[in-house]
ZAFIKE-847641 format. One record per atom (N, C-alpha, C): residue in three letters; atom name; x, y, z. Coordinates in steps of 0.001 Angstrom, whole numbers, plus 524288, in hexadecimal, padded with zeros to 5 digits. Example, Ala and Ser with C-alpha at 12.3 -4.5 7.8 and 13.67 -1.06 7.14 Angstrom:
! residues 2
R rest atom     X     Y     Z
R  ala    N 83386 7E9C6 81E78
R  ala   CA 8300C 7EE6C 81E78
R  ala    C 83390 7F31C 81E78
R  ser    N 83232 7F736 81BA8
R  ser   CA 83566 7FBDC 81BE4
R  ser    C 83264 8001E 81EBE
END
This chain:
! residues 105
R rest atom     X     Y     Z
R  unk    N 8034F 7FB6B 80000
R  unk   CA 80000 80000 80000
R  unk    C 8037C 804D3 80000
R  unk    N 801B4 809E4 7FCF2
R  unk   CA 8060B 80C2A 7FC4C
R  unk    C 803F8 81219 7FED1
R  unk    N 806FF 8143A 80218
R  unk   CA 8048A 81939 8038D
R  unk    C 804D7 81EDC 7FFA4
R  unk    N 7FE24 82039 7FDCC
R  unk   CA 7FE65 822CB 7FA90
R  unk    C 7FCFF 8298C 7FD7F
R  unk    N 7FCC7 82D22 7FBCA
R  unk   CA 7FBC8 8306E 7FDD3
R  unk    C 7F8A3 832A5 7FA2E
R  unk    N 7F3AD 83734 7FBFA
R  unk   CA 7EF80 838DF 7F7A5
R  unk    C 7EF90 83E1F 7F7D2
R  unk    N 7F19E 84003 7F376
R  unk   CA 7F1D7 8457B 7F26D
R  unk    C 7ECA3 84663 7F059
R  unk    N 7EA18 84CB7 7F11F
R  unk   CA 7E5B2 84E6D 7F13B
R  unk    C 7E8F6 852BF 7EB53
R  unk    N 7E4D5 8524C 7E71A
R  unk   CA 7E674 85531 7E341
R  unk    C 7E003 859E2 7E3AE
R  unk    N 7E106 85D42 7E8E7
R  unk   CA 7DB85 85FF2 7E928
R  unk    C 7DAC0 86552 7E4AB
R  unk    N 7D758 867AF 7E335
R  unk   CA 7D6A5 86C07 7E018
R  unk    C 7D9C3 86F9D 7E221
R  unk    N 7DA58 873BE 7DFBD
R  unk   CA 7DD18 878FA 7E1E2
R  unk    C 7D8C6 87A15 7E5BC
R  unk    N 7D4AD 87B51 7E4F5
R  unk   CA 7CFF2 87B94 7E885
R  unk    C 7D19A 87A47 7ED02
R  unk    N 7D0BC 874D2 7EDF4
R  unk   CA 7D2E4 870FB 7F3E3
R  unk    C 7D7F3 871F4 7F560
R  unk    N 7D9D1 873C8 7F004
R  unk   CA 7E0AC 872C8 7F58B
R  unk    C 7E026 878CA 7F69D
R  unk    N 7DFA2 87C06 7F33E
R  unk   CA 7DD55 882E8 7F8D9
R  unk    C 7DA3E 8819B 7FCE4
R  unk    N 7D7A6 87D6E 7FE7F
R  unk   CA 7D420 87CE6 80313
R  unk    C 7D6C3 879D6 805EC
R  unk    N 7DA76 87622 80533
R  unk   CA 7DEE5 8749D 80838
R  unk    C 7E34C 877F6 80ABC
R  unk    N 7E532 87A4D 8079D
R  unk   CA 7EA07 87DB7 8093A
R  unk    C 7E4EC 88300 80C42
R  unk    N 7E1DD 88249 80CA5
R  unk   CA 7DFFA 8852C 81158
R  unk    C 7E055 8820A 81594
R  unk    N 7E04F 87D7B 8167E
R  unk   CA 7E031 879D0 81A05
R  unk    C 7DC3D 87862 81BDE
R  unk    N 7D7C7 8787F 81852
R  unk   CA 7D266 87749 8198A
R  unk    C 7D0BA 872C1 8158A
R  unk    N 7CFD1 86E06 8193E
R  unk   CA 7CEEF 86963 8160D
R  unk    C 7CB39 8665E 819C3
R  unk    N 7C90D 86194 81800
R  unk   CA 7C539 85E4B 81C17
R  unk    C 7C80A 85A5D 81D0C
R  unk    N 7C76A 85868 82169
R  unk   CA 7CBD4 8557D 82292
R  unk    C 7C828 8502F 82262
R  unk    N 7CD63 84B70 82151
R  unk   CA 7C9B9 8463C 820A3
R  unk    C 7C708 8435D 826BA
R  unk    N 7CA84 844B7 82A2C
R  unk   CA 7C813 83F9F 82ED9
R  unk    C 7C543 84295 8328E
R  unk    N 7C593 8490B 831B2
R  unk   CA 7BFFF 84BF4 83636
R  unk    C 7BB81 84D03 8351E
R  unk    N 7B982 84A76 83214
R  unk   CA 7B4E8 84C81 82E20
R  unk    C 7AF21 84C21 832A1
R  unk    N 7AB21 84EA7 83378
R  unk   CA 7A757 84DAF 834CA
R  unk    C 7A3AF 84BF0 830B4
R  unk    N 7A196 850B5 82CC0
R  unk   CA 7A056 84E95 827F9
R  unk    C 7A38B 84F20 821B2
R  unk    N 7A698 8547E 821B7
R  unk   CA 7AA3E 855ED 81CDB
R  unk    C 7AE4B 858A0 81DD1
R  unk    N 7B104 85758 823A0
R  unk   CA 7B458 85BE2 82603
R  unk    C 7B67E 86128 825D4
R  unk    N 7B206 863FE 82378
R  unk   CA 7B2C7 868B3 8219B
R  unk    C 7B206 86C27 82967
R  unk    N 7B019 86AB2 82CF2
R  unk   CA 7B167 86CD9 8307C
R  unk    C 7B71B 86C1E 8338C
R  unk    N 7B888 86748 8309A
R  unk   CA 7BD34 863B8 83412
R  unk    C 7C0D7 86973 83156
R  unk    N 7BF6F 8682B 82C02
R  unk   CA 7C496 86B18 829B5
R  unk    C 7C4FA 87048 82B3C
R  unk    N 7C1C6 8727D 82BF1
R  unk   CA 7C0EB 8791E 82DC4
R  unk    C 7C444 87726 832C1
R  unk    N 7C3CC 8751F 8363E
R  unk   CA 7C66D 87492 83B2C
R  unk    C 7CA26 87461 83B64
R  unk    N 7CD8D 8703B 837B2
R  unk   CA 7D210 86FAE 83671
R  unk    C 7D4AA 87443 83543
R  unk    N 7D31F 875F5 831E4
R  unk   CA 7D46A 87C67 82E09
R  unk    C 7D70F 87E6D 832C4
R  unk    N 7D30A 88026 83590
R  unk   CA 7D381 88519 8386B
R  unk    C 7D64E 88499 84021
R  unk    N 7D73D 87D85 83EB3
R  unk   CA 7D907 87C45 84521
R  unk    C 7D44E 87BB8 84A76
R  unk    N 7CF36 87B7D 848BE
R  unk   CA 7C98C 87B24 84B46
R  unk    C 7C8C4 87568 84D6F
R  unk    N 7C56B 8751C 85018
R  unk   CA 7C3D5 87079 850F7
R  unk    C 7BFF3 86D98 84DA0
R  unk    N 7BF52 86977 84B5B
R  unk   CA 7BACD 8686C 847C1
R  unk    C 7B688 867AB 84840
R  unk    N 7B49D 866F7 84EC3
R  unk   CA 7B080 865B2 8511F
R  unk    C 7ADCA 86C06 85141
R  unk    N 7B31A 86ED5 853CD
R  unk   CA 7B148 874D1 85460
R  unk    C 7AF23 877F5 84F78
R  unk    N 7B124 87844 848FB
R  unk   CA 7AEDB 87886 844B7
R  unk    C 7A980 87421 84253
R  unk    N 7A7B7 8705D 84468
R  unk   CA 7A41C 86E11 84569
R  unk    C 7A084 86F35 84749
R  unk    N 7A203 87138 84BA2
R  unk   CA 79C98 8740E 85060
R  unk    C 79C57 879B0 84CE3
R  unk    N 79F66 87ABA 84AC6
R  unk   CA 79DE5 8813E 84894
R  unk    C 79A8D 88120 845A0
R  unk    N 79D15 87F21 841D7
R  unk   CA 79A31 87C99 83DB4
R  unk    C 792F5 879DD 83DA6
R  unk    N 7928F 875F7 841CB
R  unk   CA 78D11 875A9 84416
R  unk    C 78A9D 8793E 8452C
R  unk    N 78CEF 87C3C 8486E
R  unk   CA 78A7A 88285 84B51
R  unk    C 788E7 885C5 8474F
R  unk    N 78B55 88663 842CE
R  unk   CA 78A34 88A40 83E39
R  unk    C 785AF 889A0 83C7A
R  unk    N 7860A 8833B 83AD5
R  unk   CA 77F35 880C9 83AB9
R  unk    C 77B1F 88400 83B3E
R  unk    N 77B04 88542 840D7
R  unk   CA 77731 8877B 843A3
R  unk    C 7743A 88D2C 841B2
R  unk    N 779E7 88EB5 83E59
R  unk   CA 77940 894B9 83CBD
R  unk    C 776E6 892D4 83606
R  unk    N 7746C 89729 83443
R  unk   CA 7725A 8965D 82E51
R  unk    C 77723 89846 82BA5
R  unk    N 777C0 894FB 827CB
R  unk   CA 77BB1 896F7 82291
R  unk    C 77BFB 88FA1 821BE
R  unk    N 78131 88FDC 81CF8
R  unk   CA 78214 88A92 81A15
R  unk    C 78698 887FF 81BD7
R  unk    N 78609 88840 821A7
R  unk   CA 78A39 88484 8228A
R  unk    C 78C03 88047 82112
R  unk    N 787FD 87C4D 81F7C
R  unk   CA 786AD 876B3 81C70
R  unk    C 78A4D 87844 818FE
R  unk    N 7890F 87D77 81483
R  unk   CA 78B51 87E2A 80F49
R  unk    C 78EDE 87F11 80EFC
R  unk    N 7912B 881E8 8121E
R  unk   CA 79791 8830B 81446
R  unk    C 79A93 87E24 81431
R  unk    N 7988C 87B12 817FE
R  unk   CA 79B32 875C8 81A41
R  unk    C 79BBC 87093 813AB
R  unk    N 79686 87275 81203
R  unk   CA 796C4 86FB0 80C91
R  unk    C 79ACC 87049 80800
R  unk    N 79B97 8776E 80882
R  unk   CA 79F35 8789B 80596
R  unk    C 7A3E0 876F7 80815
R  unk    N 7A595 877D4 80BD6
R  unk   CA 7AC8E 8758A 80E4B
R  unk    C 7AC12 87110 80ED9
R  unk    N 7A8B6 86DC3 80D70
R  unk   CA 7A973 86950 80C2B
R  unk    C 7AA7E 8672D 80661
R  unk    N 7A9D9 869E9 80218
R  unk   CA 7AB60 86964 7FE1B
R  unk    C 7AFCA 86C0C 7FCF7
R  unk    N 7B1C1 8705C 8009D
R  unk   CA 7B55B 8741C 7FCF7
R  unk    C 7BA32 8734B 8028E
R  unk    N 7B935 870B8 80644
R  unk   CA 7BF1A 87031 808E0
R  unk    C 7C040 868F3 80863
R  unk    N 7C45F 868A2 80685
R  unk   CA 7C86B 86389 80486
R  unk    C 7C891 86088 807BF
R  unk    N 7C8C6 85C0F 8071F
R  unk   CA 7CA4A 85768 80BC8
R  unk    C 7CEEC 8574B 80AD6
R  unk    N 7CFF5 857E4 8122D
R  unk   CA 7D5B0 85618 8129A
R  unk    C 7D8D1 85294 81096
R  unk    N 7DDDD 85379 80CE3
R  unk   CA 7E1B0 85075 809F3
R  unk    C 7E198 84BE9 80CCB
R  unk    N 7E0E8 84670 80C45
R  unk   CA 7E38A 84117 80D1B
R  unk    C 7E804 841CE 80F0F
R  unk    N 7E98D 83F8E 813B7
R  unk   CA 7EF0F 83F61 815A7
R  unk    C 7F05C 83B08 81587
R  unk    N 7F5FD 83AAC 81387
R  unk   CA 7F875 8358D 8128D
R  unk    C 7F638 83041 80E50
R  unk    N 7F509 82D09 80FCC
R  unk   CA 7F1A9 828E6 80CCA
R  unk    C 7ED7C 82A86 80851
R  unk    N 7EDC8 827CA 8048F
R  unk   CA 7E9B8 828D3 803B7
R  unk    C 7E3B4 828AC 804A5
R  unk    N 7DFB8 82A65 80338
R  unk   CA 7DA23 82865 804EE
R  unk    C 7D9F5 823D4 80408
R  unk    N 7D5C4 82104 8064D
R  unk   CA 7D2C7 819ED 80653
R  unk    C 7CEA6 81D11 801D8
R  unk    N 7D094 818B8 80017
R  unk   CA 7CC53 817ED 7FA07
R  unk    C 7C7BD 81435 7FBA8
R  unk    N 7C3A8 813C6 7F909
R  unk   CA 7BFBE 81093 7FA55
R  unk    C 7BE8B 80EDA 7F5CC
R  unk    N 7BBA2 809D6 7F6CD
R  unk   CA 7B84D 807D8 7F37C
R  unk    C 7B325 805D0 7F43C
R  unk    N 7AF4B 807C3 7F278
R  unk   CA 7AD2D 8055D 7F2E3
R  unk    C 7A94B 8096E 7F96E
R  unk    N 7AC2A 80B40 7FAFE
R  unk   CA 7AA46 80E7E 800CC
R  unk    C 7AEE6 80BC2 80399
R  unk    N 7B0F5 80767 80557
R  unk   CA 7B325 8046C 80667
R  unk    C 7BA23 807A8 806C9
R  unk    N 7BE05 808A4 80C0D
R  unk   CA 7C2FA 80A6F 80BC6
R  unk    C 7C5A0 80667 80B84
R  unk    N 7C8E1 806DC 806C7
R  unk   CA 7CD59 80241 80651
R  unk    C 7CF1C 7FFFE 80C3F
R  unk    N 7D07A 80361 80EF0
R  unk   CA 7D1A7 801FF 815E9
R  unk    C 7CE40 7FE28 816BB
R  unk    N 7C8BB 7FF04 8169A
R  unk   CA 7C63C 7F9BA 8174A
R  unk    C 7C51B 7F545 8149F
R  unk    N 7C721 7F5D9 810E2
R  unk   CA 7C904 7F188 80E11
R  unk    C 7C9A6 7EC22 80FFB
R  unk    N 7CF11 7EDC6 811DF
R  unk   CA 7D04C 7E917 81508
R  unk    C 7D505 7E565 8107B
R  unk    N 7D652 7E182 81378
R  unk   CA 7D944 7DCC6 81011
R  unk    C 7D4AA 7D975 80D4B
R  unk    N 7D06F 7D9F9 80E2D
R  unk   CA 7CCD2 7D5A2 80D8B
R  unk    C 7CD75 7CFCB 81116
R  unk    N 7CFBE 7D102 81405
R  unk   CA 7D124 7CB55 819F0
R  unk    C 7CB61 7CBC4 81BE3
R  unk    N 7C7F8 7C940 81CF8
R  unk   CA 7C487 7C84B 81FC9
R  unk    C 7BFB2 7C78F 81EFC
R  unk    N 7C005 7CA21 81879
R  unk   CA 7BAF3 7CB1D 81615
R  unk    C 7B875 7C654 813A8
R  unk    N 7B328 7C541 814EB
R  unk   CA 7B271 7C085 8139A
R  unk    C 7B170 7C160 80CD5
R  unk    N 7B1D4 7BBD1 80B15
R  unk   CA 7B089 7B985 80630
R  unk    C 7AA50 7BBBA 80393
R  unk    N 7A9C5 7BAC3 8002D
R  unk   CA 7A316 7BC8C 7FFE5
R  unk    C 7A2BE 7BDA0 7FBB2
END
């Protein structure tokens, strides 16, 4: 098995929204980590941009639409190291397995 590494070939678009240092990160996500990433950005807590974020709710305007848009227009965080698990099928190669155990059928 050979260790590959996965370069991100993003638009000019995405990599100006990177070199701001505003990206969604892969393992804090609640639903599209666009609050995680604001947190990150700015050194916040993510729970604490969470609760803001809820609270705004409360007030009229498009928060939804806001949150919809930085969810399309801020980048997921670059892959570190390895590459991604590919799937098939829905199925992660990781669970794969050797096929040891699996019955016949």
């Amino acid at each position: 098995m050979t260790n590959q590494t996965y370069t991100s070939s993003a638009s000019p678009t995405a990599q100006s929204w990177q070199l701001s240092g505003l990206a969604r990160p892969r393992n804090d996500r609640l639903v599209a980590g666009v609050c995680s990433g604001i947190a990150h950005r700015y050194g916040l807590s993510a729970t604490t941009v969470r609760l803001l974020f809820l609270l705004s709710l409360l007030l009229p305007g498009p928060q939804v639409l806001v949150y919809v848009a930085l969810w399309v227009l801020i980048p997921d965080e670059p892959w570190q190291g390895m590459m991604p698990p590919t799937t098939r099928g829905g199925v992660h190669d990781a669970d794969l397995g050797d096929g040891a155990g699996q019955q016949a059928g």
